[in-house]
N, C-alpha and C positions, 0 to 999 in steps of 0.2 A: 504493500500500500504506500502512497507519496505521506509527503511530512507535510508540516505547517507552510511552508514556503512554496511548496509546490501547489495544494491546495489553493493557495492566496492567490496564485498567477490566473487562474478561472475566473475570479470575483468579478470582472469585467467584462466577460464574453458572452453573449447574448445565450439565451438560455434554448436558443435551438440552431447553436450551434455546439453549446456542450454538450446537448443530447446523443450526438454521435461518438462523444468519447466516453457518454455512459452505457450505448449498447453494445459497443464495443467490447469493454467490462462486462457487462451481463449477459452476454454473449458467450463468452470465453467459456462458460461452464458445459460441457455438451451433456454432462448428469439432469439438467435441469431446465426446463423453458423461463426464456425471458418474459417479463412480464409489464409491457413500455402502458405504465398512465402517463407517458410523457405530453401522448399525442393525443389532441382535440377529434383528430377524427371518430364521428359514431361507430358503432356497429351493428344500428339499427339503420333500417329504410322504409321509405312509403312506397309499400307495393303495387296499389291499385292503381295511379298518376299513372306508374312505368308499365302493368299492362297497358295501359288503352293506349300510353303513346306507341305499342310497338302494335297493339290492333288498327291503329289510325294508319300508319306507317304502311303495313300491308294493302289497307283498301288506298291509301294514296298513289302505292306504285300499282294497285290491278288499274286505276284510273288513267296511269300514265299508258300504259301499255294498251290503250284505248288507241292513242295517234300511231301511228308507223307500224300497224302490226303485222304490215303485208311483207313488211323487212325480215319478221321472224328471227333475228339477231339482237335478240335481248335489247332493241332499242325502245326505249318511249319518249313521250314528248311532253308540253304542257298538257295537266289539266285540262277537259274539256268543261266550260262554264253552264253547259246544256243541260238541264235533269241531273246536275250534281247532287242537288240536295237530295230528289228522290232516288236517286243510288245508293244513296248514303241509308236512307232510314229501309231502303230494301236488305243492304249489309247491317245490320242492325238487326234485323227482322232474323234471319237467317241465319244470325253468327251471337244469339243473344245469350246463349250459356255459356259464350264462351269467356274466362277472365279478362274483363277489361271492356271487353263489350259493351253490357249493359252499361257500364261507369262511361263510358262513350253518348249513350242515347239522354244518361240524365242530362251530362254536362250540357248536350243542346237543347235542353230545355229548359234549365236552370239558364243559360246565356240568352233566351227569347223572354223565358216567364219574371224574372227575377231582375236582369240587367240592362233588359230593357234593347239589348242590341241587334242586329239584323244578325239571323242565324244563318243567310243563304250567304251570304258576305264573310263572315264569321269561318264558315267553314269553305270557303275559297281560301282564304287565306290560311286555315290550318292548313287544309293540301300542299298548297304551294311551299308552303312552310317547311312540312316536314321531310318534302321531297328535298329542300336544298337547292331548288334550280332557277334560286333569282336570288341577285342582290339582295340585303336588307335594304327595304324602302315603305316606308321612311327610315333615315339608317336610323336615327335616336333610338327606334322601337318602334314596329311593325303596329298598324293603327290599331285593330281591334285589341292585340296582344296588352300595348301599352292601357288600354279601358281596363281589360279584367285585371292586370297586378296591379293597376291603383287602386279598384273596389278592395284587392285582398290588402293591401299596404295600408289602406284608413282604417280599411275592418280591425288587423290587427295590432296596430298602434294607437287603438285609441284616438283614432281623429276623424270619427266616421261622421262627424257634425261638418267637416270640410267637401266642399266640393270637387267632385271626380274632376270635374275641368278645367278646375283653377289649380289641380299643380300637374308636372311637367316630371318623365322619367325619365332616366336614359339606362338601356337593358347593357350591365358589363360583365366578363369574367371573373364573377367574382365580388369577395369582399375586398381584394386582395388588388385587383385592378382598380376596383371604387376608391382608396387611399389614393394609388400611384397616382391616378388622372385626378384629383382633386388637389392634393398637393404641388403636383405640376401647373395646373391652371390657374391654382390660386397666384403661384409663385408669377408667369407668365405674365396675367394681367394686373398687376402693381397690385395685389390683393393682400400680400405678405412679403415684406422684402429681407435680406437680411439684415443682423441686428434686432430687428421688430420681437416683441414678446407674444406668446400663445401659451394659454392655460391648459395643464391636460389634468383629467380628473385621473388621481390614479387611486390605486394599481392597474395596470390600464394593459391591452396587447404589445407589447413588444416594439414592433416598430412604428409606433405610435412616437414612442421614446427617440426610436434612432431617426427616423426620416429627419427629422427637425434639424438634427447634430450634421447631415451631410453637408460636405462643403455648396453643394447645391441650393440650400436655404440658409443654412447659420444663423436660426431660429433661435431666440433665450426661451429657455421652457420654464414656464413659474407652476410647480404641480401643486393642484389642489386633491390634498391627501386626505381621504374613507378613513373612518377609524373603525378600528375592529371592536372598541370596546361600546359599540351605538350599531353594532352587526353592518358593519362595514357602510354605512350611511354619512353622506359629506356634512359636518358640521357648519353651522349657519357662518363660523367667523373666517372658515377655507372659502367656501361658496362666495360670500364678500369679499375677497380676494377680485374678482370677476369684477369689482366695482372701479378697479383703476381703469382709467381712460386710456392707458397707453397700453392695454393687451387687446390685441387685435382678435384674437377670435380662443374658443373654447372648443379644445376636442373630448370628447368624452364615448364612451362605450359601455351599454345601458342595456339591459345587465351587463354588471361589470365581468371584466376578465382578467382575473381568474379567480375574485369574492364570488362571482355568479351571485350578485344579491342586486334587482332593480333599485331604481331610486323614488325616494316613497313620494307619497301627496304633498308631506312639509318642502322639501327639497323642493320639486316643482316649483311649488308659489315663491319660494324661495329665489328661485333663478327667472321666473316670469317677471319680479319684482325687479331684480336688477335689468332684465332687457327694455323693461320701461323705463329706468334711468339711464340706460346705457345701449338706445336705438339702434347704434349704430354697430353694434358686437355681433359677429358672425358666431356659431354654433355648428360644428360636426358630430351629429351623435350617430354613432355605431350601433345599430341596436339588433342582430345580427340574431341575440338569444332570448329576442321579447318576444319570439311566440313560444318558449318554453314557460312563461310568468304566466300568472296567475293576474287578469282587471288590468293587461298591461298600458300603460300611457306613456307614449313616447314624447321627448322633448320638442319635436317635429310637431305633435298635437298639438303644446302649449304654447310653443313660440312659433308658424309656421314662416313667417316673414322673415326670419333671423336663421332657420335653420338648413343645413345640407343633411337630408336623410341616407345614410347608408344601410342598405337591408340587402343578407345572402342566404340563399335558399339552401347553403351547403347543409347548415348543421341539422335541421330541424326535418329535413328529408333525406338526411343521410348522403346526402350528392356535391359528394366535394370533387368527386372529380368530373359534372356537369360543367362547374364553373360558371355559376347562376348567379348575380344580384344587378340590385336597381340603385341607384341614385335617383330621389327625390329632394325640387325644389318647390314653395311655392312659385306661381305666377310673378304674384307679385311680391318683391322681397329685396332684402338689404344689400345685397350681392348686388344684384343689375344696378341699383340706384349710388352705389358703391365705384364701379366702374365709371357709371357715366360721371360721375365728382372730381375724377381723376384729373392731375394734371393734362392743359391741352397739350404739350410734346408728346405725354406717354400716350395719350387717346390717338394722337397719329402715327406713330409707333404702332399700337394694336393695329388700326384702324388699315394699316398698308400690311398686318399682317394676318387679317384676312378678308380682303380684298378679293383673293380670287374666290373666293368661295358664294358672295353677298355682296350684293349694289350698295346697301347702308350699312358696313360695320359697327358701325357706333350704333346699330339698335341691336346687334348680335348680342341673343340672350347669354346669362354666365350657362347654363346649362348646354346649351348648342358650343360651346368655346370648347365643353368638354371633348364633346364629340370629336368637333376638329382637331384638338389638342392632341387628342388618344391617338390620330393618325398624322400627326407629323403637317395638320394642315389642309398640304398637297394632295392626301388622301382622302379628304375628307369624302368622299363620291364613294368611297369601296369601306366605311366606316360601317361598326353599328355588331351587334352581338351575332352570330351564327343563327340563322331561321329556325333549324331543328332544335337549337337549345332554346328557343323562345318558345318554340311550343312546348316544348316540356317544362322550364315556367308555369305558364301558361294552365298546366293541365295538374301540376302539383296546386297552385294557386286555388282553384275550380274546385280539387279537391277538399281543402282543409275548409274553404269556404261553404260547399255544400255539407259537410258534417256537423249540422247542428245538435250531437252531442256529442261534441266534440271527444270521438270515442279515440282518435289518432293521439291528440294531447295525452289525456288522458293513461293511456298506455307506457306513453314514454315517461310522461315524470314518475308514474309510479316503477319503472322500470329503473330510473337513473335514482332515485328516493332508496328504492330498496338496495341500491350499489353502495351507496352514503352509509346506509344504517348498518352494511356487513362491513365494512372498512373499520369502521369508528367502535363497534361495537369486541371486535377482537382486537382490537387498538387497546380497548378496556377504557373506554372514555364512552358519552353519551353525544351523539351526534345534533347540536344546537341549531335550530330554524325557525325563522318567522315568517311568514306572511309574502314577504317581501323576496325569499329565498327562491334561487331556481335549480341550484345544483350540478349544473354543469359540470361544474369543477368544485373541487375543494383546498381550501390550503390548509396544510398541516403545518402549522404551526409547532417548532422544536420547544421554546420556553414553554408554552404552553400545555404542550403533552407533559414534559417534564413535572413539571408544577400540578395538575391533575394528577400525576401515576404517583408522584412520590412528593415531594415538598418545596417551597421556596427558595429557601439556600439551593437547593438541587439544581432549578433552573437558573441562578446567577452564576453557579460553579461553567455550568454549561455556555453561558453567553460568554462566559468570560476565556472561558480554554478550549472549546469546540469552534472550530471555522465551520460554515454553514456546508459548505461545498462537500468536508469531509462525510457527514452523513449522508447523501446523494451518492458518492463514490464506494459506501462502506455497504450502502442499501443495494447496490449493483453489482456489488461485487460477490457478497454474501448471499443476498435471495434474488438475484438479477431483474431487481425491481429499477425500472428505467424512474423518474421523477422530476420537473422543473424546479429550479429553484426560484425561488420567490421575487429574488431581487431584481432580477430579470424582468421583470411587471411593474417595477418601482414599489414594492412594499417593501413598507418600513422597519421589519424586522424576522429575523431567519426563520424562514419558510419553505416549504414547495409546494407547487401545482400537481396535484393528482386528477387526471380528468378522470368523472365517471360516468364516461359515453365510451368508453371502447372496449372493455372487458368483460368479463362477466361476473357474476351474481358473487361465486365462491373463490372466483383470483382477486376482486380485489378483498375477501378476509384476507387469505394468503397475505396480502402485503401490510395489511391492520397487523395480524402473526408477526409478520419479519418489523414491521418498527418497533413492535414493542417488546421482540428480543432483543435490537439493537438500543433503545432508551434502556432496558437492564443491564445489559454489558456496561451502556455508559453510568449505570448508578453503580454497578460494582467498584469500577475503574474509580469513583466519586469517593464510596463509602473507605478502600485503601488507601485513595491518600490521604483524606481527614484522620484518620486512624493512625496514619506512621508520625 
């Protein structure tokens, strides 16, 4: 095992980039399987969405295979627009027991009876869609696609008193893409320059932290710090932090990552209070794991003028490797009006860069910028998410929205709930939640196990002669329990990240088991030296 110095060289490496020198480690043992809560990905998925998209798939290419078929060489061509519909409800008719099927015939009737849209329209463009065989157009997001994931984005943010046509999506890869291109556009359009301050709520994702530090922004990050002893809830005097006039915007990620606890009702009015003192303050919230919440309300709900919504369909349907989310803005909002404030040099600056794209730049929304942004500009005409991953969007969307008991939800928390309670409970601790909890992830807290299993002096012997890194390397090595470490999120004190979305029921006891061999090793190791 490394010493005290070698341990300490880690302290500063982003915590998924030590992940590879702890499976590394845990790896090494071939006696035993590793056991990585390191990684966020689920091991859960939404079945039904993924039948009907590959039922839809099928009757889109017999549709294709309608033009050319005298070629007999597996070619086809566009959709034909003629009797598509009634094809459609004839495959429906005929292929109705089949999985996926019938979740097919709801969807178009839930899209005509409920959302009010043209179903014959609707399902042109799923076809076209799913075949792949045109540009995205509109590239922002495909027109009907862009209607149903704003019904499901208000439904499940809590902001369903907003109207579907007063905000604006744009469909990315990802949560992960939604950063890169917002950051970059911010930076771009005199939105954030370097030097400039930005708030981040932490413990927060990772490169939330570092984007800011690249030599590309040179960002001062003033964090507004969750305290664990208020179940990781922003105190009113961090929150007022947000009151200085010279921090340009607040990034935050809601439920947090890796407390997985929302931010409550006080909080909210809390931060709506400061946007009415402080108009002019931009807002990033992440909210990525508010359809795992419970009455969730996003910041986007409260403040919609002030906010950039990021939402990915990765965690909550198991499709990380779809590479699904949205960026929402409102209509109208602090951004556009933001931009047009700008200095006249930099507005012609922008204004000649993009030019080619739009006769009037200077009305080029900040959401359309993204667009552009995301493609270098020049590209802006071949921009825009992949048509087949928008219908599948599109059809996971459809899904969670027609479940009005919400039997999907339902399943997983109590799935990820009962991963919580086998961890903590052969941990030999009682697993703490309120209301406000989601569970995603947990942090295990070292003082605080320590302090639980055995006493106070215990845990200061421990802060004081235990490097945090060593428990992570000692847990990998010995039970090849892979782990983040905490500080790596910007929490305030030695921790890791355990997610409990990718293992099962009785690995993670197993690793409750292995920390709480290892906190006794370390109270032996405690109770010898007091003793000599």
């Amino acid at each position: 095992m490394k010493n005290k110095t070698e341990y300490a060289k880690y302290a500063n490496l982003s915590p998924f980039e030590l992940k590879d020198s702890l499976i590394e480690l845990a790896q090494s043992h071939s006696d035993r399987a590793m056991l990585n809560a390191g990684r966020g990905n689920p091991n859960f998925l939404a079945t039904w969405p993924r039948q009907a998209f590959f039922q839809l798939g099928i009757f889109a290419t017999q549709e294709s295979e309608m033009s050319f078929s005298y070629l007999n060489e597996g070619v086809g061509g566009m959709p034909i627009k003629a009797g598509l519909t009634g094809r459609f409800e004839h495959f429906i008719r005929q292929n109705y027991n089949t999985p996926g099927v019938a979740f097919l015939g709801k969807v178009f009737s839930y899209i005509r009876d409920q959302l009010g849209l043209d179903e014959n329209a609707f399902l042109q463009e799923m076809i076209e869609g799913i075949l792949g065989c045109n540009y995205p157009v509109p590239d922002r997001m495909l027109h009907f696609s862009e209607d149903v994931v704003k019904s499901y984005i208000l439904q499940q943010m809590g902001a369903q008193y907003l109207d579907r046509d007063n905000i604006d999506l744009f469909a990315v890869e990802g949560g992960t893409a939604a950063m890169a291109y917002i950051f970059n556009s911010m930076k771009e359009n005199g939105l954030i320059e370097k030097g400039d301050k930005i708030a981040i709520g932490a413990p927060i994702f990772t490169p939330y932290l570092e984007i800011p530090e690249l030599n590309d922004y040179q960002l001062v990050e003033v964090l507004i710090n969750s305290d664990p002893n208020l179940n990781w809830q922003y105190p009113e005097s961090e929150l007022r932090k947000l009151e200085d006039p010279s921090i340009k915007a607040f990034f935050v990620v809601n439920p947090s990552n890796p407390p997985s606890v929302k931010i409550d009702d006080n909080s909210l009015k809390i931060i709506a209070d400061i946007v009415k003192k402080r108009p002019e303050l931009i807002i990033l919230t992440d909210d990525v794991y508010g359809t795992f919440a419970d009455d969730f309300q996003s910041l986007f709900a409260i403040c919609p003028q002030n906010t950039i919504l990021v939402y990915s369909f990765s965690k909550y349907f198991g499709a990380t490797g779809w590479r699904l989310g949205v960026i929402a803005t409102a209509r109208d909002n602090v951004i556009d009006k933001a931009i047009k404030a700008l200095p006249n040099k930099t507005k012609q600056i922008l204004n000649k860069r993009y030019s080619s794209i739009v006769t009037e730049p200077e009305n080029l929304k900040f959401i359309d910028r993204l667009v552009a942004d995301s493609r270098a500009v020049a590209l802006n005409h071949t921009a825009g998410l992949s048509t087949p991953q928008q219908v599948q969007m599109v059809l996971f969307a459809l899904c969670e929205m027609m479940d009005s008991d919400q039997s999907y939800k339902n399943a997983l928390k109590s799935l990820i709930r009962r991963r919580a309670a086998s961890l903590y409970q052969h941990l030999g601790m009682q697993h703490k939640t309120d209301e406000n909890s989601v569970d995603y992830y947990t942090l295990v807290d070292l003082e605080h196990i320590c302090r639980e299993l055995y006493d106070d002096k215990f845990a200061k012997w421990i802060l004081k002669n235990k490097n945090p890194s060593e428990m992570l390397f000692r847990i990998a090595d010995e039970a090849g329990v892979v782990l983040l470490p905490g500080k790596g999120f910007a929490v305030q004190h030695p921790s890791a990240r355990a997610s409990l979305a990718n293992l099962n029921e009785y690995q993670y006891a197993a690793i409750g088991l292995s920390m709480r061999k290892l906190a006794e090793e370390y109270y032996a190791e405690y109770k010898a030296k007091i003793n000599n």
